[in-house]
Structure formats: structure tokens, C-alpha cells
N, C-alpha and C positions, 0 to 999 in steps of 0.2 A: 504494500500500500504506500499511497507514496506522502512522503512529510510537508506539509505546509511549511511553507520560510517562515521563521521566528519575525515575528513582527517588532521584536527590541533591535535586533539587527538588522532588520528593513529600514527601520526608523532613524539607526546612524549611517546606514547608507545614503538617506538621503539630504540629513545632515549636511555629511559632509561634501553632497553634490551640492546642493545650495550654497554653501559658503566657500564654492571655488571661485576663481575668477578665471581658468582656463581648466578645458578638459583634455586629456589625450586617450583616444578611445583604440587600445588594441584588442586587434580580431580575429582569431584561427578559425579551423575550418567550422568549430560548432557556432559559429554566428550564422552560416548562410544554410543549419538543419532545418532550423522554424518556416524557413521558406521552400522548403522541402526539394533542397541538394541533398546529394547523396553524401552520408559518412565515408571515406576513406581512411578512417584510423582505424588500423588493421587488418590482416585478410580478409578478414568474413567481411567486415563492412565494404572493401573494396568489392569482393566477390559477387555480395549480396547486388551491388547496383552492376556487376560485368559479368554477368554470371560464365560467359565465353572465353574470360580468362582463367578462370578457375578449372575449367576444363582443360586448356593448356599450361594450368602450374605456373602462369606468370602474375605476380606481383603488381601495385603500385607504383612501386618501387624500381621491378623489371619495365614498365611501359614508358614509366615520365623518364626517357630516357633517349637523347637525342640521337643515340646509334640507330633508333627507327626508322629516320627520316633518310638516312643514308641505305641501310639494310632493306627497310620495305615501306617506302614514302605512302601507299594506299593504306596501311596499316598504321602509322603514324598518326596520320590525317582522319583514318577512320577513328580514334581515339578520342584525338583533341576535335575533331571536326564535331562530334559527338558531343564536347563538354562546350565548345561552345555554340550549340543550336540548343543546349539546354540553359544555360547560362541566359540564353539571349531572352529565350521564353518563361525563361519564371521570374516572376516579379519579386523586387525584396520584399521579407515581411514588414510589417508597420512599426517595428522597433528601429528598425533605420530613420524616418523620420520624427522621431520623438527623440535619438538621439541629434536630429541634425540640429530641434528645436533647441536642445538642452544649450551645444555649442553656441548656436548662435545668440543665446541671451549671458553667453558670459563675454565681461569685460576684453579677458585676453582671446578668446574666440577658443578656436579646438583646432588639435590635430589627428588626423587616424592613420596608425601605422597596421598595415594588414599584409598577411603570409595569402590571403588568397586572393586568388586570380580569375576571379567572376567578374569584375568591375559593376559588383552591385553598388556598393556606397558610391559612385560616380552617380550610376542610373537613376537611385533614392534624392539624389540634389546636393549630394557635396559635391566641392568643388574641387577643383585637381589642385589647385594652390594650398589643400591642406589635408591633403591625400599621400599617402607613400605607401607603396606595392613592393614589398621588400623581396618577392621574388618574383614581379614583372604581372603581367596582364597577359588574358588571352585575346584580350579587342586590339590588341598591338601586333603587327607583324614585322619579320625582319630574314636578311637571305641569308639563308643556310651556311652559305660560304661567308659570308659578310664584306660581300666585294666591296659595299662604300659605306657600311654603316649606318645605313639609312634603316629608321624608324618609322612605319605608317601605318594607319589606322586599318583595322579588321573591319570596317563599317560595311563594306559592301562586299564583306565574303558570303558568297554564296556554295553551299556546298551538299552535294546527294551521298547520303551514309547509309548502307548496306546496314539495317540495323541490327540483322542476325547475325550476319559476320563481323561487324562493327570494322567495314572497311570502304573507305571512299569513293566512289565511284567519280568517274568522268574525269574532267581539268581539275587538276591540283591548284593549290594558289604558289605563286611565280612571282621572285623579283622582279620589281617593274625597272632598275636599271641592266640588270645580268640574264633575267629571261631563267635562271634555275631556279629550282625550291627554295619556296618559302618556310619559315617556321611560325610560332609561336615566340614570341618574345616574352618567355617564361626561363626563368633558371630550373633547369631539370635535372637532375642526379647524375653526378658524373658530367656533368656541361662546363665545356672548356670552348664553347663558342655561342653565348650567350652574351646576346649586344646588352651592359649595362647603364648605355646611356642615359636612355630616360628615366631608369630609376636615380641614379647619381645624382641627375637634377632634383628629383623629390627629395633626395636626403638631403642636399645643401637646404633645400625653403624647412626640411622637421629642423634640423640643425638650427638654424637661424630664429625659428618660432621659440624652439626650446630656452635659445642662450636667452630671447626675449623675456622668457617667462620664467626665468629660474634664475636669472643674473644677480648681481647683487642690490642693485636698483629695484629691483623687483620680490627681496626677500620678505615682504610682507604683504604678497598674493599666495595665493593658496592655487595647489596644481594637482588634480585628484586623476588619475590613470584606473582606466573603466576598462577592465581587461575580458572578453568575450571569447569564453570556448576555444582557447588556443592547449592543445597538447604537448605529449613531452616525449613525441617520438621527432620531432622534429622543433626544437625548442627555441627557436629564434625570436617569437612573438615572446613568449615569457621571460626568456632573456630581457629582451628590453623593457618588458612591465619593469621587471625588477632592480632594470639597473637605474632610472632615471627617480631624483629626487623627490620625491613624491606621494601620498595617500594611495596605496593600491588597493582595490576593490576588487578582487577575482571572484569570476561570475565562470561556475566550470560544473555540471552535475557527475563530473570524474574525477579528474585530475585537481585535486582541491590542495596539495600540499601550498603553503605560505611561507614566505618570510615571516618574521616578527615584527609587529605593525602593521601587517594586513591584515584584510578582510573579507569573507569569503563568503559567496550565495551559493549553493549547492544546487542551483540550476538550470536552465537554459536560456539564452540569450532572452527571448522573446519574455517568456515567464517574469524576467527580476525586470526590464525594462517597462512592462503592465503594470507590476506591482509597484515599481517605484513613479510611476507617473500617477497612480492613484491616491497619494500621501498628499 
């Protein structure tokens, strides 16, 4: 049966969202479940949404993996071509815009640092100037080889995916300066060619928001880090929950260990962002 959140600790959650004057909202993959993406922490959850790789023993892990695109580019493509025609078609849930509202009515504004590569919080109404995709976006593309380093928008990929074989059919997408495959402008496991320019720009604007808001000028704002179903199999988003000076609120119906000083909801994104707009 499952446990109602303590409402003494709902209570100083939103506390101390109130009395911020800047939010930074980090987000792993359990932010984009309530909106009903698939789990990837772990085989079974990988399995459960591919069930065709399960049948051939590949992983996650073995797929997000750019030897694809080289080895079997319709296989590739049918993968990601697949994550983003689902991507494209489900809409965030309503806790995206209640966090956009939160941001926006504080002083120092908000930042969101996110591991995933849905480019929901774009589609929900933030804005890329306070946005950072720490392992790239899939509405981004870039060429394989990376003849010129060019970065350009996914906006008019069109693409027909064999859904049982999960492999793409027809034209591939193609650099528009070099004419060979296209990728995903995603950091993939084992990816040693991986364009990280567009991300680098985001981390100069979190960089810069940060020094803004934590500087010494500013030691007497308050900066609360709203951390969203990010896991510990890939630990980059918790990482910098924890590194940055700060209130951390983790919000994880798994993965709940804490530093000292945190604060912890034991459930799902959607769930503590209801209950805390309801206070």
C-alpha cells in the first residue's frame, strides 16, 4: 500500500521553496515517467519498453552506442528514430509548468540542469537561456564524421520505423554539408565523437547564472536545488545536486540516499510537484 508524504515534511519543503530567491531544478530520467516515457533504469525497464532487444541480449547500454551508426545505421536510427517520434508525441506532464511558474516568480529566476534528452522542458516553455542538457538532445543533429561541426535542429526529421523490428526504413537523415550520416547529438556510451558544442554553451550561461547567484554579493539569497528522479546508475545529475551550495530537496521514490542537510520526498516527480502547489 503505498504511504502518503508526511505532510510536516511537505510543509518544509515548501518553506523553503518560498523563501528562495533562485531555483535550480535537476532532472533524470524519473521526471519524464508521469508523462508516460519509458523507464530505462535497468534491464527489465529497458526490456519492458524494447521488448526486441531482450530477445537479442542487448542492453541500454549495448544500443546508446555510436558503433551503431557505423555497424548498422537502419538499426541505429530505428532506435533513436523511435525515441524521438515518441518524444515528439507525448506531451510533458503539468508539473513542468508549475515548475516553470515557480522559476519564474523568483527574484534570481531558475536554472534546469537535465541528463535527459526529450527536450521536454524546452516544449513545456522554458527557455534554452536557462536550460542545460548535460548529455545533448535528441531534437539536435550533427554528422557522424563531424566534417564541420555543424549543429542543427531535428525539427523536420521525418522518419518511417519498422516498429516490430524497430529499424528504419527509407532515407536516413544526412549531413547537409558532407551528404553522410547523420546522428543524434546525444553523448552515448563509449562516444569519442560526440559534437559538444552546444552543450558547452549551456554550461558557460548555468556557470555564469550560478556565480550570479551564489557569489558573494549575493550571500544573502537563498538557492534551493529541486532534484527530480535522477538515478545512481548513471550519477551525473546527483552529482551536481550535491555539489552546488545549496538546500537540496530530492524528490526520488528509489534512490533516496542524502547528504546531511537534505531533504527527501519519496516520490515521483509529478506527485510532490501537486502536492506542493497545493500548500
Amino acid at each position: 500500500m503505498k504511504v502518503p508524504l508526511d505532510k510536516d515534511l511537505l510543509a518544509l519543503c515548501k518553506e523553503k521553496i518560498d523563501q528562495a530567491d533562485g531555483l535550480l531544478i535537476t532532472a533524470g530520467a524519473g521526471m519524464g515517467v508521469d508523462s508516460g516515457l519509458p523507464d530505462f533504469r535497468g534491464n527489465e525497464g529497458f526490456w519492458q519498453a524494447y521488448p526486441k532487444f531482450k530477445h537479442l541480449g542487448l542492453s541500454f547500454m549495448d544500443l546508446a552506442n555510436p558503433r551503431w551508426f557505423y555497424d548498422k545505421p537502419s538499426q541505429a536510427w530505428g532506435f533513436y528514430g523511435h525515441r524521438y517520434n515518441l518524444y515528439k508525441n507525448t506531451p510533458p506532464h503539468p508539473g513542468f509548468d508549475s515548475l516553470r511558474r515557480w522559476c519564474d516568480e523568483k527574484a534570481l529566476g531558475g536554472f534546469v540542469f537535465t541528463s535527459n534528452v526529450d527536450g521536454h522542458f524546452l516544449t513545456a516553455g522554458f527557455v534554452e537561456d536557462q536550460l542545460l542538457e548535460c548529455h545533448g538532445t535528441i531534437n539536435h543533429l550533427q554528422c557522424l564524421e563531424r566534417c564541420r561541426d555543424h549543429i542543427w535542429p531535428a525539427q523536420a526529421l521525418e522518419l518511417s520505423i519498422n516498429e516490430q523490428e524497430l529499424l528504419a526504413e527509407g532515407q536516413l537523415p544526412t549531413c547537409p554539408d558532407c551528404g553522410g550520416i547523420a546522428r543524434p547529438n546525444i553523448l552515448m556510451f563509449g562516444d569519442m565523437g560526440w559534437n559538444p558544442h552546444r552543450t558547452d554553451l549551456q554550461y558557460r550561461r548555468y556557470h555564469r547564472w550560478l556565480e550570479r547567484v551564489t557569489s558573494p554579493v549575493a550571500s544573502k539569497k537563498h538557492l534551493v536545488v529541486l532534484e527530480f528522479g535522477a538515478g545512481v546508475a548513471v550519477p551525473t545529475v546527483r552529482h551536481e545536486s550535491e555539489s552546488v551550495e545549496a538546500q537540496l530537496i530530492r524528490i526520488n521514490p528509489r534512490d533516496t540516499a542524502t547528504p546531511q542537510g537534505g531533504i527527501v520526498l519519496e516520490c515521483g516527480a509529478l506527485e510532490a510537484i501537486e502536492q506542493l502547489d497545493c500548500l
